[in-house]
C-alpha positions as CSV (number, residue, x, y, z in Angstrom):
1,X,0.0,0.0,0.0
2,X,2.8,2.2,1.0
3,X,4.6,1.5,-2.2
4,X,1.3,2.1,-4.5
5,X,0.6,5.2,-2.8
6,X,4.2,6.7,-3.2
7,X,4.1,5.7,-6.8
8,X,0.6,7.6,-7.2
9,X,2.6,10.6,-5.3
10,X,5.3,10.6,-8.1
11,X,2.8,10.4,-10.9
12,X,1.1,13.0,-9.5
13,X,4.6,15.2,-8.8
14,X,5.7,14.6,-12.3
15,X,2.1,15.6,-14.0
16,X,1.9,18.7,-11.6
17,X,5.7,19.6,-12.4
18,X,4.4,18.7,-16.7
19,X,1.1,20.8,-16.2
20,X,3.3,23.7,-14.9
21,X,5.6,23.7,-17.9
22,X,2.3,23.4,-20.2
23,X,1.1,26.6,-18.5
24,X,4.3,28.5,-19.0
25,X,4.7,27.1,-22.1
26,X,1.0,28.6,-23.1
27,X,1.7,31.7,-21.1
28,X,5.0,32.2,-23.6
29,X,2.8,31.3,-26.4
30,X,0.4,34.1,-25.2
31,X,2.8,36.7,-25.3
32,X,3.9,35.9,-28.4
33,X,0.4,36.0,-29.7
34,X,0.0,39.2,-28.2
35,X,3.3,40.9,-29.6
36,X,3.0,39.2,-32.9
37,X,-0.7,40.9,-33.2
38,X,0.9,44.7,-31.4
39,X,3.4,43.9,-34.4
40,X,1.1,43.3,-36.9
41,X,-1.4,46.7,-36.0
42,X,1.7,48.6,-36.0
43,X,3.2,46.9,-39.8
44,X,-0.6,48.0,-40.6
45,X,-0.2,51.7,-39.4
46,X,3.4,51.6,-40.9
47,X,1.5,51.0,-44.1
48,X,-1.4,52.9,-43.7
49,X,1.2,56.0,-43.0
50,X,3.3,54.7,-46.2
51,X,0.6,54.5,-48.4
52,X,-0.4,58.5,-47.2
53,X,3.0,59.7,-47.0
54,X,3.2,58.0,-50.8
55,X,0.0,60.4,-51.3
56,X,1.3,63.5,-50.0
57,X,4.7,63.3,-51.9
58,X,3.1,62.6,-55.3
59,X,0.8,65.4,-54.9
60,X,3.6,67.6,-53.6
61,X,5.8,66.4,-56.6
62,X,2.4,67.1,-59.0
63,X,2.5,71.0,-57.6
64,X,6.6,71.2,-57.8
65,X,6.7,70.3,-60.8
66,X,3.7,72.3,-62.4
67,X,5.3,75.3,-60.0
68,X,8.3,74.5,-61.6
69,X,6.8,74.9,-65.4
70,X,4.5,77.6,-64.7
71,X,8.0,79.3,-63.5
72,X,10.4,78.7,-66.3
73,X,7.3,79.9,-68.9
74,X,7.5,82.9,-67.0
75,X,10.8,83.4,-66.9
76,X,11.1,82.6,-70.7
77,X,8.4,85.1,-71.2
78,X,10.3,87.9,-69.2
79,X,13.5,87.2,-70.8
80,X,11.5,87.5,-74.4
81,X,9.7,90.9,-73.1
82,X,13.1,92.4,-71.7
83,X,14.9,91.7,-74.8
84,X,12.1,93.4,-76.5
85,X,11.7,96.6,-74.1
86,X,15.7,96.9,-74.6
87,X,15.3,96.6,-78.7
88,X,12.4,99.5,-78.4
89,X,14.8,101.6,-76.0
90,X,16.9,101.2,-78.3
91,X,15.3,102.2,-81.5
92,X,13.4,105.4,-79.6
93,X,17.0,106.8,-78.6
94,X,18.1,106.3,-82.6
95,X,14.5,108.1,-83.6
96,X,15.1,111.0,-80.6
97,X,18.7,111.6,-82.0
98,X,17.5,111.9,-85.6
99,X,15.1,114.0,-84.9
100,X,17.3,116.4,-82.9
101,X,19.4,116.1,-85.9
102,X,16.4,116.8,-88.3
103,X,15.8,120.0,-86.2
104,X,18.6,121.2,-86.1
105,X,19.3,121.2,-89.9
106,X,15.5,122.5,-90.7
107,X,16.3,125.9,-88.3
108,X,20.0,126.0,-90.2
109,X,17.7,125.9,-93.0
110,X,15.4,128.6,-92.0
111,X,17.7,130.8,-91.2
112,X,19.4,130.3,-94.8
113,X,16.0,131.3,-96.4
114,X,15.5,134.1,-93.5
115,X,19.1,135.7,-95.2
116,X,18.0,134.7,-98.4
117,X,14.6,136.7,-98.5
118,X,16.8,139.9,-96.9
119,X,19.3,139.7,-99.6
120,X,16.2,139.6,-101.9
121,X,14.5,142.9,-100.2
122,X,18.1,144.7,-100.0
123,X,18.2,143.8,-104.4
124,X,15.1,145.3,-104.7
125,X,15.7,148.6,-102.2
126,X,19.0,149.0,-104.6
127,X,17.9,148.8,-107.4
128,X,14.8,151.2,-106.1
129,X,17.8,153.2,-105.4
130,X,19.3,153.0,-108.9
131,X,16.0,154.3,-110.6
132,X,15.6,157.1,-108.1
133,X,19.2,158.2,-109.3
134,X,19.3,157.4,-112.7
135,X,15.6,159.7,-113.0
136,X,17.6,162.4,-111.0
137,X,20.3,162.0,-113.9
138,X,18.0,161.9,-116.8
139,X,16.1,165.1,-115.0
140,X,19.8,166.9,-115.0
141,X,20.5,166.0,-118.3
142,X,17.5,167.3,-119.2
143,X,18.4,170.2,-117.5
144,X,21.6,170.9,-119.5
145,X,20.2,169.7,-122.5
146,X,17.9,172.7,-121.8
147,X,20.2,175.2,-120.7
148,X,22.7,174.3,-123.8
149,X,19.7,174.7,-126.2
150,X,19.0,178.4,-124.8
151,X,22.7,179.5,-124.9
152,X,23.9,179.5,-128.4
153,X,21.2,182.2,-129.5
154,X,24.5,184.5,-130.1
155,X,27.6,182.5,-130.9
156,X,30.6,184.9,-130.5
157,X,29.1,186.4,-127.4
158,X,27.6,182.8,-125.8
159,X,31.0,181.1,-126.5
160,X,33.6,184.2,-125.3
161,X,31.4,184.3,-121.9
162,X,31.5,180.5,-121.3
163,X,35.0,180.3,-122.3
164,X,35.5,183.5,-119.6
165,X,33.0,181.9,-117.1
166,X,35.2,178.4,-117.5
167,X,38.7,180.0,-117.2
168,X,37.4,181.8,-113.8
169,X,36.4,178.5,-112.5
170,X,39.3,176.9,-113.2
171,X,41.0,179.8,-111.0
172,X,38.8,178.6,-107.9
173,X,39.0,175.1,-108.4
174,X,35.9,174.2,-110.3
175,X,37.7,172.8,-113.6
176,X,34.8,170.3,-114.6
177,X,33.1,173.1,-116.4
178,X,35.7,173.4,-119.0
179,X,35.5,171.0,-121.6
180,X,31.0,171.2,-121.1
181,X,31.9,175.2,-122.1
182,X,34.3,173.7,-124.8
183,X,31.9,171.7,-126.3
184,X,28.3,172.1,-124.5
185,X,27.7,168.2,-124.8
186,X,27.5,166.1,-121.4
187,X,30.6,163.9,-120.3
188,X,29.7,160.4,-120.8
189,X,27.0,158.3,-118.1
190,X,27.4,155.1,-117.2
191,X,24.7,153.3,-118.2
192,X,22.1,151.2,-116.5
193,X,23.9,148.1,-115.3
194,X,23.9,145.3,-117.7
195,X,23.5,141.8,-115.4
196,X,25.8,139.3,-116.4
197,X,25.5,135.4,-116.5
198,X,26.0,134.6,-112.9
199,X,23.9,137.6,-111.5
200,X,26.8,139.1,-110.0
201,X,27.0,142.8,-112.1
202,X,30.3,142.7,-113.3
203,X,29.5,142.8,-116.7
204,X,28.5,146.3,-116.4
205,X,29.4,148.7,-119.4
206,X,29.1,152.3,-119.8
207,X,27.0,154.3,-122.5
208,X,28.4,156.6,-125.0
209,X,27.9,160.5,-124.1
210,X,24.4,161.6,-124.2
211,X,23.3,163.7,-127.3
212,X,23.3,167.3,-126.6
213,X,20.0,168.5,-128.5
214,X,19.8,171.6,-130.3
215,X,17.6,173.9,-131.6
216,X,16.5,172.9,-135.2
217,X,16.1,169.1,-133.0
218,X,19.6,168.0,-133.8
219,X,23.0,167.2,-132.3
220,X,25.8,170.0,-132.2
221,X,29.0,168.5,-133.0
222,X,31.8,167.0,-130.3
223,X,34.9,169.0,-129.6
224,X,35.5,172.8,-129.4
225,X,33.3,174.9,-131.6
226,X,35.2,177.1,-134.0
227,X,36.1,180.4,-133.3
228,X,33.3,183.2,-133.9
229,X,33.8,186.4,-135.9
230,X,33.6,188.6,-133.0
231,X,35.9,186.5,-130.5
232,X,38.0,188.7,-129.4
233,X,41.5,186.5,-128.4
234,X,43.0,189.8,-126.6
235,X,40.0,189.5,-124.3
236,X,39.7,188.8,-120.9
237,X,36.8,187.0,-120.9
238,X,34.0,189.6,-121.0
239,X,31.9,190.5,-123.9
240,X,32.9,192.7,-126.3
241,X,31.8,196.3,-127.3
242,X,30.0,195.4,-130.0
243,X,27.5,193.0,-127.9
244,X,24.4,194.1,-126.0
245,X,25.1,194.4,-122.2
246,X,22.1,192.7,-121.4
247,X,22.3,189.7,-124.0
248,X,26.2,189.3,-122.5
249,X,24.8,189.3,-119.0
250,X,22.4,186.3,-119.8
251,X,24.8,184.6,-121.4
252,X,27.3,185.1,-118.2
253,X,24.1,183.4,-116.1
254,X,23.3,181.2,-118.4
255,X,26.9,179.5,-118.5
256,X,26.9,180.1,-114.4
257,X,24.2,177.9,-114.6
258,X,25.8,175.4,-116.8
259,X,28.8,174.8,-114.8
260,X,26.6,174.6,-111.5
261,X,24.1,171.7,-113.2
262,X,27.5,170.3,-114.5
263,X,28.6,169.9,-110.9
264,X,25.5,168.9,-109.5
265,X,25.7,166.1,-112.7
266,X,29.4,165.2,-111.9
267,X,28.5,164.5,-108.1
268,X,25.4,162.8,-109.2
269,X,27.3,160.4,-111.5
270,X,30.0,160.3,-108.4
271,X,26.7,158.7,-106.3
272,X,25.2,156.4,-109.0
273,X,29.2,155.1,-109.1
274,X,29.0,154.7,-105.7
275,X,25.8,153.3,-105.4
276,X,26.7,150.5,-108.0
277,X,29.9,149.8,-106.7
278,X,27.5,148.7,-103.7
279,X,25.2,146.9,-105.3
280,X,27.7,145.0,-106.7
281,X,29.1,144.2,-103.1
282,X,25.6,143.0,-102.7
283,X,24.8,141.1,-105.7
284,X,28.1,139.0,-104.7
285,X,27.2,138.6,-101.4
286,X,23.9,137.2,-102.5
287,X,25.0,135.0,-105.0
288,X,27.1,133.7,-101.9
289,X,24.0,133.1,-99.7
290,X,22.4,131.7,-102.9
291,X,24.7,129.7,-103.0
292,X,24.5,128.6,-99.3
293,X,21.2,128.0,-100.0
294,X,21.8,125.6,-102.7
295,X,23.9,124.1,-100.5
296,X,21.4,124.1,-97.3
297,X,19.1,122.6,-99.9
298,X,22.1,119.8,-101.2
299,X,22.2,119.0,-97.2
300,X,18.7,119.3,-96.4
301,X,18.3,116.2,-99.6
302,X,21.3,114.4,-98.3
303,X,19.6,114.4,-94.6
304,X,16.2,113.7,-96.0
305,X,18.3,111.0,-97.4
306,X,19.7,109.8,-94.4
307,X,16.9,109.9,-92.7
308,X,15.1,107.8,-95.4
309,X,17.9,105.5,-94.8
310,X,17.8,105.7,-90.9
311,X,14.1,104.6,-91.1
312,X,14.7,101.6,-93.3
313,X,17.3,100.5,-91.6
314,X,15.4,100.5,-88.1
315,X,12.2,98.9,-90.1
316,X,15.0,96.1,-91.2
317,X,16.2,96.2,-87.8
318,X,13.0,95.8,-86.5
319,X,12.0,93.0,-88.7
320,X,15.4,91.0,-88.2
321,X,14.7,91.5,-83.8
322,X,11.1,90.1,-84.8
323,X,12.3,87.4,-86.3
324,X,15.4,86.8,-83.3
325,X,12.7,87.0,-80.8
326,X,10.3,84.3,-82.9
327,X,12.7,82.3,-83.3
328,X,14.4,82.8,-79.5
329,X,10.5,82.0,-78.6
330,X,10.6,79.1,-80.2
331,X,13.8,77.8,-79.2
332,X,12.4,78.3,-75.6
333,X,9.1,76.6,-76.5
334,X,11.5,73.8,-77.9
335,X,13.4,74.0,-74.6
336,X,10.3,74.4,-72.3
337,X,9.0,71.3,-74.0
338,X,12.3,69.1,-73.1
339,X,12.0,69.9,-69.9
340,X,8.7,69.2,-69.3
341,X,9.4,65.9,-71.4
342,X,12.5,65.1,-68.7
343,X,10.1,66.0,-65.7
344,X,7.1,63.9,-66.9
345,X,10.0,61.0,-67.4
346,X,11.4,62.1,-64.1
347,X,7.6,62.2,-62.4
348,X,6.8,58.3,-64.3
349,X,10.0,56.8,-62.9
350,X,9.5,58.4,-59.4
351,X,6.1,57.1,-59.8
352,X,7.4,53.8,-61.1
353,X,9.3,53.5,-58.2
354,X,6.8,54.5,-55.8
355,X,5.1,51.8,-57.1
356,X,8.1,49.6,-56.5
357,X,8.2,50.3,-53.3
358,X,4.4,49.9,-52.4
359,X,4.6,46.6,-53.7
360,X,7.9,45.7,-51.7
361,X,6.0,47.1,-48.9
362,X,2.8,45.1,-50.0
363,X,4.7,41.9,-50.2
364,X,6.6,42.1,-47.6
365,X,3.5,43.1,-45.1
366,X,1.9,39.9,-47.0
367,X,4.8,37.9,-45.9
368,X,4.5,39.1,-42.0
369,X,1.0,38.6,-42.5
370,X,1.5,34.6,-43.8
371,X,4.3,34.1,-41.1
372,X,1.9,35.7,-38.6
373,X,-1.3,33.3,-40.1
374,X,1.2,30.6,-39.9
375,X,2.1,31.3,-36.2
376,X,-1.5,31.7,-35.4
377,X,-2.6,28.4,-36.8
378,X,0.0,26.6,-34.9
379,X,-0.6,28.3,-31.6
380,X,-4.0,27.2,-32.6
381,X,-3.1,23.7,-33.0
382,X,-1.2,23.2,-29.8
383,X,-4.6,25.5,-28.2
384,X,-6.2,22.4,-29.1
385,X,-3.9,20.3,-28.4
386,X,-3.6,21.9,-24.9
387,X,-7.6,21.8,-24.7
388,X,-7.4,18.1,-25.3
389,X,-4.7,17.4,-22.5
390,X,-6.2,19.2,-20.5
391,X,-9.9,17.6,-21.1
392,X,-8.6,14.6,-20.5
393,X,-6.6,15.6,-17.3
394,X,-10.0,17.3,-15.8
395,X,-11.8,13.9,-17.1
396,X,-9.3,12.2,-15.2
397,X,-8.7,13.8,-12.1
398,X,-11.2,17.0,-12.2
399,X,-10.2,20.4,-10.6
400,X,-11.0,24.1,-10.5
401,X,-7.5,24.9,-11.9
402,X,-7.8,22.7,-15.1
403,X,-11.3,24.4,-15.8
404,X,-9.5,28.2,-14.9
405,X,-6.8,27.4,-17.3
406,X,-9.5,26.1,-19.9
407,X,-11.3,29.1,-19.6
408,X,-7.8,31.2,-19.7
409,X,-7.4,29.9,-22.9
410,X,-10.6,30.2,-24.4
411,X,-11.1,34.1,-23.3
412,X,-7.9,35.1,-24.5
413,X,-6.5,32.1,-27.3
414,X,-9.6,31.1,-28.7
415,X,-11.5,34.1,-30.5
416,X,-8.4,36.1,-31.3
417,X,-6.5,34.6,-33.2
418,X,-6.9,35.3,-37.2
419,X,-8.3,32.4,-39.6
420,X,-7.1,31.9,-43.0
């Protein structure tokens, strides 16, 4: 008896001391369980985050990259309008300084034609001049024409008191009286000026001597008149005895008269001289503004033509910077467009790869998930198996601690664990 009921003792030692490794064997089994499922809710956050963050970036890279184009258009499109703004800056400055320049030579100009039109009106006032003086001529030759008509009424008596009028004139200076007393004919005139080929008056000539009308309507002879009957060459001048005081007298006043009108004739011509001599000065110095004028003109053409120039070669230069800018547009276009191709091949390979990793992720969550599946249905198994022992230990020997254990396991083993 003693024997059987130390060998029941041992049994029941050695199946206490087996049960206790069974329940920390299931306890270990438990905690695995319980970290393998923490593990898996945290590989499924982990992917859950993953998946987002995968989100987020290709969105971010989407607005990047459209940020990106939307940027380099603009820029291309500022670089295009800058070159442009410089090319206009350009061309106004060229315009501004042509039109200073036109300016300038159009009041040069002005001015010519201003001296021009006062070389013009200082012509005319000369040659105003000229007429006045050549009437006042005509109207003293007219004079002595008339005075010479009245004087040879008596010949000896006219001629012996001009020739004694002339010789005491001569005494007191007045010698241009002698050979119109010699002769009574006027000294030569020049006459009117004759304008020569270039305008200038130097061809001017001067007339024969004036006609000295007589009596009957015709011309007395040049040179000193022959000598009268009653000349007296002992004289002094005076009349003789056989002439009539009163007709020697008015022959004394007549030839007076002569000599003064010749004077007044000789400083007249001495004028009109002067006066021509002038106007020549002045017809040369308008031919020289004419001629700057021609050559204001000449300049005024070759600015014009210049200018003409000027404009056609800013329309070229326009038209060549259109056709830089079109074709720097489309070279930026061309450009734009590479670069958009590289970023779409740049955004399709980050994408691929994004892809590549997703489905690494994917797999490799799968793979947790079939180890995990696999872990579960062997804890399951030895669950069971562990029901089963311990169904037959409470069938054989019955106790609380079997049925705590049991229940244990079925709260915490039994319902959590994931199926297939």
């Amino acid at each position: 008896m003693d024997d059987a009921g130390q060998g029941t003792g041992d049994d029941t030692l050695r199946h206490e001391r087996r049960r206790s490794a069974e329940l920390w064997r299931i306890q270990q089994l438990l905690a695995q369980v319980t970290a393998l499922k923490a593990q898996n809710r945290a590989l499924a956050c982990q992917l859950a985050d993953t998946k987002q963050k995968l989100e987020e970036s290709e969105i971010s890279e989407t607005i990047a990259r459209q940020r990106a184009m939307d940027y380099y258009t603009q820029g291309v499109e500022l670089s295009v309008l800058r070159g442009e703004l410089a090319d206009a800056s350009r061309r106004r400055g060229w315009a501004d300084y042509e039109a200073q320049k036109l300016q300038d030579e159009v009041g040069e100009l002005r001015a010519a034609l201003a001296a021009s039109r006062a070389a013009h009106q200082a012509r005319a006032a000369m040659e105003a001049q000229r007429d006045r003086l050549l009437e006042h001529v005509r109207v003293l030759e007219g004079l002595l024409a008339e005075a010479g008509a009245r004087a040879p009424r008596r010949p000896g008596g006219v001629v012996a008191a001009g020739m004694a009028a002339a010789q005491g004139r001569e005494g007191g200076g007045g010698g241009g009286g002698t050979a119109l007393l010699h002769s009574l004919a006027l000294p030569a005139l020049p006459a009117p000026a004759a304008r020569s080929r270039d305008g200038s008056g130097l061809g001017e000539a001067t007339a024969p001597a004036l006609p000295r009308p007589a009596r009957g309507g015709s011309a007395a002879a040049a040179g000193p008149p022959e000598r009268h009957a009653d000349w007296d060459a002992s004289s002094d001048g005076h009349c003789s005895s056989d002439d009539d005081a009163a007709a020697c007298e008015e022959q004394t006043a007549l030839q007076g008269e002569v000599a003064a009108l010749q004077l007044q004739l000789e400083a007249a011509q001495a004028r009109l001289l002067d006066a021509r001599a002038a106007r020549a000065l002045e017809r040369r110095e308008l031919l020289l503004r004419l001629q700057g004028g021609d050559r204001a003109r000449a300049r005024l053409q070759d600015v014009s033509a210049r200018a003409s120039k000027a404009l056609a070669d800013k329309d070229r230069a326009v038209a060549e910077n259109a056709e830089l800018a079109e074709l720097r547009a489309r070279r930026a276009q061309q450009h734009a467009r590479e670069e958009l191709a590289r970023a779409l091949t740049r955004g399709a390979e980050a994408e691929r790869q994004a892809a590549r990793r997703q489905r690494a992720l994917e797999a490799r969550a799968e793979a947790q998930g079939e180890e995990l599946r696999e872990m579960a249905r062997r804890h399951a198994e030895e669950v069971a198996a562990l029901r089963a022992q311990l169904a037959a230990a409470a069938g054989a020997g019955g106790g609380s601690e079997h049925e705590g254990i049991l229940l244990m396991i079925s709260s915490d083993g039994g319902h959590s664990v994931p199926a297939d």
